[in-house]
C-alpha positions as CSV (number, residue, x, y, z in Angstrom):
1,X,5.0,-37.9,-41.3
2,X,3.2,-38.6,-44.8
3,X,2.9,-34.8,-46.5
4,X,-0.3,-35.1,-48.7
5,X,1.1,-33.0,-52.1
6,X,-2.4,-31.8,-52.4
7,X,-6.0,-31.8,-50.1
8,X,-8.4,-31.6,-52.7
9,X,-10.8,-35.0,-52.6
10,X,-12.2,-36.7,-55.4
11,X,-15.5,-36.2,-56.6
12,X,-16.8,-39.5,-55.9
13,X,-15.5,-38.8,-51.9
14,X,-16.9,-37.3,-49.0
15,X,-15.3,-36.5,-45.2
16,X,-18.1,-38.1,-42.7
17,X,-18.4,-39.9,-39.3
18,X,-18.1,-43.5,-39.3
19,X,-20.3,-44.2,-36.1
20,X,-18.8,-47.9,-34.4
21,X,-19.7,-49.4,-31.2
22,X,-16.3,-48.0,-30.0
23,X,-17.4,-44.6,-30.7
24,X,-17.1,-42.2,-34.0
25,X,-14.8,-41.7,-36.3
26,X,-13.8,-39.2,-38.9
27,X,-13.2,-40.5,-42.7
28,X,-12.7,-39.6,-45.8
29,X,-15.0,-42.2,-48.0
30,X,-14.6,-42.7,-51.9
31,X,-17.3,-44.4,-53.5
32,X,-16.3,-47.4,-55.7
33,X,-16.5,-46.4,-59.6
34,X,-19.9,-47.4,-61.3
35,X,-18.2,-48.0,-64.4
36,X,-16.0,-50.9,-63.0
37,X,-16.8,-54.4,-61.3
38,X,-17.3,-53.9,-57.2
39,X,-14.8,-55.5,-55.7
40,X,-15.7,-54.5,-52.0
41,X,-13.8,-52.0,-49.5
42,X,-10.4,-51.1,-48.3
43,X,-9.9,-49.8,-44.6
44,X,-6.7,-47.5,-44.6
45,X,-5.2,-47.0,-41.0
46,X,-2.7,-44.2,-40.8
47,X,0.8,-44.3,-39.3
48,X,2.4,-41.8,-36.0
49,X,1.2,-37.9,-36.2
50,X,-0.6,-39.2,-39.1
51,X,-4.1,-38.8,-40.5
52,X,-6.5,-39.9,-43.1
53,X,-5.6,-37.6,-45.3
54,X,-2.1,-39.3,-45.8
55,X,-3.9,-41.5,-48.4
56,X,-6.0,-39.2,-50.4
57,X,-4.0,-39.4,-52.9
58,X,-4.9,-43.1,-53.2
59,X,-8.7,-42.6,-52.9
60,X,-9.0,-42.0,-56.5
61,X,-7.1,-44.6,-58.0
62,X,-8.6,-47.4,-55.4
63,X,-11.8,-46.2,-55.9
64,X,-11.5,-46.3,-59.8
65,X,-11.0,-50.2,-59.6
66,X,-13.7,-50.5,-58.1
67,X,-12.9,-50.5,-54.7
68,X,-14.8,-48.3,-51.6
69,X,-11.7,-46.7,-50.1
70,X,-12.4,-45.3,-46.5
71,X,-9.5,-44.0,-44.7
72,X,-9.8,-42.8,-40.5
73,X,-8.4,-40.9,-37.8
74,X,-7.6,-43.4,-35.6
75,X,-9.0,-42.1,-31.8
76,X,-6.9,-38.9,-30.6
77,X,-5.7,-38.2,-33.9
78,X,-6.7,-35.2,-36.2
79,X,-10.3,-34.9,-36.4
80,X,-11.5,-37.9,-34.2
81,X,-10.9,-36.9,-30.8
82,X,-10.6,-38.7,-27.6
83,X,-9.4,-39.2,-23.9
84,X,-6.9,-37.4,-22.1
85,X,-5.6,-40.2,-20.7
86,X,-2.2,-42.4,-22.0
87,X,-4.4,-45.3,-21.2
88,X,-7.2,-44.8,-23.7
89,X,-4.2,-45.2,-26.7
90,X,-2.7,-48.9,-25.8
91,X,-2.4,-50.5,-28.8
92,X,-4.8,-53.4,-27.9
93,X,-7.7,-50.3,-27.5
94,X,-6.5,-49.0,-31.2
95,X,-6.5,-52.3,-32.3
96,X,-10.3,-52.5,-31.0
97,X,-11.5,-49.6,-32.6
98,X,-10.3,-51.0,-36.1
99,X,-12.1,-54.3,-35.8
100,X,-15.3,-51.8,-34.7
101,X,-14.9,-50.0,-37.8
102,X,-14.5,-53.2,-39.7
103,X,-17.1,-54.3,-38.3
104,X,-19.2,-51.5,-39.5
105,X,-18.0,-50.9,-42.8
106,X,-18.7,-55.3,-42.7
107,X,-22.7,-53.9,-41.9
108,X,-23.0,-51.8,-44.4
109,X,-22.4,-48.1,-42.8
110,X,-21.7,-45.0,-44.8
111,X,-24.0,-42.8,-44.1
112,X,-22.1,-41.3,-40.9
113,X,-23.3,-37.9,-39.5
114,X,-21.8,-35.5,-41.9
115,X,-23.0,-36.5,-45.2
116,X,-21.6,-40.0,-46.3
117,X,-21.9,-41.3,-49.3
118,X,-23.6,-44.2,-48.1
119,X,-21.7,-46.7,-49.7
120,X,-21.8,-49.8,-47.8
121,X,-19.7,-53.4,-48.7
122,X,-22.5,-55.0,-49.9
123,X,-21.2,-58.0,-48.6
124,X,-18.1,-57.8,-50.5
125,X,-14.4,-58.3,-49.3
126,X,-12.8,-55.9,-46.8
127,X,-8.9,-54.9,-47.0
128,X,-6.9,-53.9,-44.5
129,X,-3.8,-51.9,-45.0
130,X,-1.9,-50.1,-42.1
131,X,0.9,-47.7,-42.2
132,X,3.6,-47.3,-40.2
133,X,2.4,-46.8,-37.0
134,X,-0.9,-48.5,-38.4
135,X,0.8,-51.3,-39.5
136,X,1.3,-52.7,-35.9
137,X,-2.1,-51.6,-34.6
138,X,-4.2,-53.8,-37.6
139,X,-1.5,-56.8,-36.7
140,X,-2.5,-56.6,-33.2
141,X,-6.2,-56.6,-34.6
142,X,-5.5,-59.6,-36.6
143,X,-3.3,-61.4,-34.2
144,X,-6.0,-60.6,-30.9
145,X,-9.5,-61.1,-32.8
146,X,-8.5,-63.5,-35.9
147,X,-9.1,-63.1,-39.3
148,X,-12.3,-63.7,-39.8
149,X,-13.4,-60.0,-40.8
150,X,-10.8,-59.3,-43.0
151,X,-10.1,-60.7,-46.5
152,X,-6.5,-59.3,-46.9
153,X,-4.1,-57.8,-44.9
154,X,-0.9,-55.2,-45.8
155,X,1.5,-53.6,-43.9
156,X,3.1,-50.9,-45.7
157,X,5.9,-49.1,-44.2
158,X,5.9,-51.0,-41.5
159,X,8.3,-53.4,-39.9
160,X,8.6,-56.4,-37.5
161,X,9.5,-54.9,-34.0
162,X,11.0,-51.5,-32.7
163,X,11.9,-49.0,-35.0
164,X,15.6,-48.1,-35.8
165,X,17.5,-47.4,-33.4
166,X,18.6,-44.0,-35.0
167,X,14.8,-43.4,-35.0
168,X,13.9,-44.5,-31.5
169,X,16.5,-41.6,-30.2
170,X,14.2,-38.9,-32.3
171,X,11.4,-40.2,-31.0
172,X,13.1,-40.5,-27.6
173,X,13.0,-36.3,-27.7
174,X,9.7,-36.0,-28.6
175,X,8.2,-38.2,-25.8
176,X,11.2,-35.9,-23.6
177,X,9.7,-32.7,-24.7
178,X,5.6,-33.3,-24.4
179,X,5.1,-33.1,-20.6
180,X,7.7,-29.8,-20.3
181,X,6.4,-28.1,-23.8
182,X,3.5,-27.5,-25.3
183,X,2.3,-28.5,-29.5
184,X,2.8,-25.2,-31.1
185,X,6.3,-24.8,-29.4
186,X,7.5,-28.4,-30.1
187,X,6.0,-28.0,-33.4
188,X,8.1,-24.9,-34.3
189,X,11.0,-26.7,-32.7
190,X,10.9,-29.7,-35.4
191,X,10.2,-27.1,-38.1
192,X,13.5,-25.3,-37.2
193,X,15.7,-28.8,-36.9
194,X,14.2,-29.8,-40.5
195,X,15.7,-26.5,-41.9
196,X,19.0,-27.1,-40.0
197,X,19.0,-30.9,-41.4
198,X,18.1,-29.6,-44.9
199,X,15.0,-31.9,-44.9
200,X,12.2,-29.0,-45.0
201,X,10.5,-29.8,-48.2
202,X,8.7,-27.6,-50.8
203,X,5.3,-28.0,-49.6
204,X,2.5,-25.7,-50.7
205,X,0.9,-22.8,-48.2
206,X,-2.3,-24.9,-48.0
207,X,-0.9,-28.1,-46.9
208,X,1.9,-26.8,-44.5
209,X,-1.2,-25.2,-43.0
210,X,-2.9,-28.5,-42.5
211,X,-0.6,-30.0,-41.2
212,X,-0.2,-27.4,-38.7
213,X,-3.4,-27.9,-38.0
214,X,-3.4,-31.5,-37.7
215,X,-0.4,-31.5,-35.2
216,X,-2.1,-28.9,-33.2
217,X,-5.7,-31.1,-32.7
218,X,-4.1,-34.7,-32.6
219,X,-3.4,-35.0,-28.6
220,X,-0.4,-35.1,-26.2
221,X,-1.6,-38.2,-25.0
222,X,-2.1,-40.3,-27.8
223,X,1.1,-39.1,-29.5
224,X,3.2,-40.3,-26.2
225,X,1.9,-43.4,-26.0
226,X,2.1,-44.2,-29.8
227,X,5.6,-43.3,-29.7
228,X,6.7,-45.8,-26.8
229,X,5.0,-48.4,-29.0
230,X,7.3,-47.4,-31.7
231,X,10.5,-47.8,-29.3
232,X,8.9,-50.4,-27.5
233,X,7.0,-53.4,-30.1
234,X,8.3,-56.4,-29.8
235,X,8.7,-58.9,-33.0
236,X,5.0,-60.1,-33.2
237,X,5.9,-62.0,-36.3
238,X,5.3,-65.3,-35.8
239,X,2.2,-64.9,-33.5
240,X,1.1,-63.1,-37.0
241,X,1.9,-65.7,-39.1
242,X,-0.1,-68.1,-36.5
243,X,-3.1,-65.9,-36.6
244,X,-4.5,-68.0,-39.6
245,X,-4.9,-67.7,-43.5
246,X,-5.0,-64.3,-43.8
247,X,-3.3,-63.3,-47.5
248,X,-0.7,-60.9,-46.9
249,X,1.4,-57.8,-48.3
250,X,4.4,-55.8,-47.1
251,X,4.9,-53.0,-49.2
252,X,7.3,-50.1,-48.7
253,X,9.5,-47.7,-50.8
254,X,13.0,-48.2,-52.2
255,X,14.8,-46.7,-48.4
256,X,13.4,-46.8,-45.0
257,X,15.1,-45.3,-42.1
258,X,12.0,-46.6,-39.6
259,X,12.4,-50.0,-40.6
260,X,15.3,-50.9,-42.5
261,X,14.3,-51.8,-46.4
262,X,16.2,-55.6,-45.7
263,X,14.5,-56.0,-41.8
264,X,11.0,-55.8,-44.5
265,X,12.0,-58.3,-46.7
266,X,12.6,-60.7,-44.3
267,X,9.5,-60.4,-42.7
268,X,7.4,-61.1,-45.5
269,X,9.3,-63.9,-46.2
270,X,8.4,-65.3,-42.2
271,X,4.8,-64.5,-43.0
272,X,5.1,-66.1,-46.6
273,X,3.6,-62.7,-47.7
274,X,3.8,-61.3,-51.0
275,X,6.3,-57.8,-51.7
276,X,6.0,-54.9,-53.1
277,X,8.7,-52.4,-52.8
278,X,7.7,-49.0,-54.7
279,X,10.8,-47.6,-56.7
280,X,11.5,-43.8,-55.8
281,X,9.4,-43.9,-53.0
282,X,10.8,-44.2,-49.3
283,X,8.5,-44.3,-45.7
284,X,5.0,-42.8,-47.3
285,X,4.9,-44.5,-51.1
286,X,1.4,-43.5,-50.5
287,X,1.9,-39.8,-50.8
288,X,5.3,-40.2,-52.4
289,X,4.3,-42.9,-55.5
290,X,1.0,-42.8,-55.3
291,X,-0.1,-44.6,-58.9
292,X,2.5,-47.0,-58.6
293,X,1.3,-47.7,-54.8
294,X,-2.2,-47.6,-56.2
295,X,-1.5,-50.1,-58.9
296,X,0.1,-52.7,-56.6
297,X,-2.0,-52.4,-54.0
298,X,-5.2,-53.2,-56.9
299,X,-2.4,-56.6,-58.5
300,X,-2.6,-57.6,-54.9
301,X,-6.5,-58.0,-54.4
302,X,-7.7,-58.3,-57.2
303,X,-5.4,-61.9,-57.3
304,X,-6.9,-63.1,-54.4
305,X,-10.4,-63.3,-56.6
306,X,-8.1,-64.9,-59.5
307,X,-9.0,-61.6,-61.5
């Protein structure tokens, strides 16, 4: 999971509803800087027992350039509720709700129901960027409703099919555990196999608590089903690439034991993409190298204007 270093938002941010035809949705909204050129909106999709919070530290950066940043809970995750059925969370019904909230940010929504900033597109381009997880519900978007609605498109951290197979048997336990245990067990469970794996990090009281908190409220159901489309995805490059002139970016960090740095290169070489690959960073750059993510995330669209 991304492990925000710190939860504070920006001044120029707010945590709203982003109402949809699909439903609402909870965000965290940065409004573009007034002291630089609008260059229109970024929608960030988060990855598996994610959240939007996994890119606040890239709200302030974005945002500076003069790019709206809006990043969601995707439906049964964190703060945005949903179902209790495995049904409700088939990728094409993710995949939905991010062309509904494309389609909203596209109108000109900000206001939400809990104090939005009200920063609409104004007509101006809309990114897409998905992590992980993310990453193959926004190609399913692209590849199922075109890409009309979208000016760009960037998968960061995530690859062209199934995760690795060393991953798919952690993830094998976790979909093993859910219908026999219930979240505060398993989550003490993974706690206690980080420490005997010496990969508990050094993460401060406030954010440990979060994400406590976040694994507690994202549900059982959505969590199982997103997990067998990690194990299960097949390679949807080509129908990607097929999808139509849709500029493209695969960024990740330096090691990825998901997806497999190499398996990432030659993607974005099938989908004639342009690479980024974040030095010191490894699955999250977002949270891991965040200016350096920031910075080639803001080369990448503001080319496409020939800025």
């Amino acid at each position: 999971m991304s492990r925000p270093t710190a939860l504070d938002l920006p001044e120029n941010a707010s945590a709203h509803r982003l109402e949809t035809a699909r439903g609402s949705f909870a965000v965290l909204d940065a409004a573009p800087s007034p002291d630089a050129p609008a260059r229109g909106t970024a929608l960030l999709v988060p990855g598996f027992t994610g959240s939007k919070e996994d890119f606040l530290p890239l709200l302030a950066p974005l945002s500076a350039a003069g790019f709206r940043v809006v990043s969601v809970d995707g439906r049964g995750q964190y703060e945005s509720g949903g179902p209790r059925e495995e049904g409700a969370y088939a990728q094409r019904e993710l995949a939905a709700d991010v062309v509904a909230q494309s389609a909203a940010l596209a109108a000109g929504d900000g206001s939400g129901t809990g104090g939005g900033t009200g920063n609409g597109t104004g007509g101006g381009p809309l990114h897409l960027l998905g992590h992980s997880l993310g990453g193959l519900i926004v190609r399913d978007a692209v590849i199922t409703h075109g890409t009309a609605a979208w000016a760009s498109l960037t998968l960061m951290s995530s690859g062209p099919a199934a995760i690795s197979e060393e991953q798919q048997a952690r993830t094998r336990l976790l979909i093993d555990v859910l219908p026999v245990m219930d979240l505060e067990a398993i989550w003490q469970a993974m706690r206690s196999m980080d420490v005997e794996n010496g990969e508990q990090p050094d993460t401060p009281p406030a954010v440990e608590d979060f994400l406590h908190r976040r694994w507690m409220t994202t549900l059982p159901e959505q969590l199982a089903a997103t997990a067998r489309q990690l194990m299960e995805e097949p390679d949807r490059v080509a129908e990607l690439a097929a999808a139509g002139p849709l500029p493209k970016m695969v960024i990740s960090g330096e090691v990825d034991h998901a997806w497999p740095v190499p398996w990432l290169d030659a993607m974005a070489v099938r989908l004639g993409a342009e690479r980024a690959v974040i030095k010191g960073a490894e699955h999250s750059p977002n949270t891991e190298r965040p200016a350096e993510t920031a910075a080639a995330l803001i080369g990448f669209w503001q080319s496409l204007t020939g800025e």
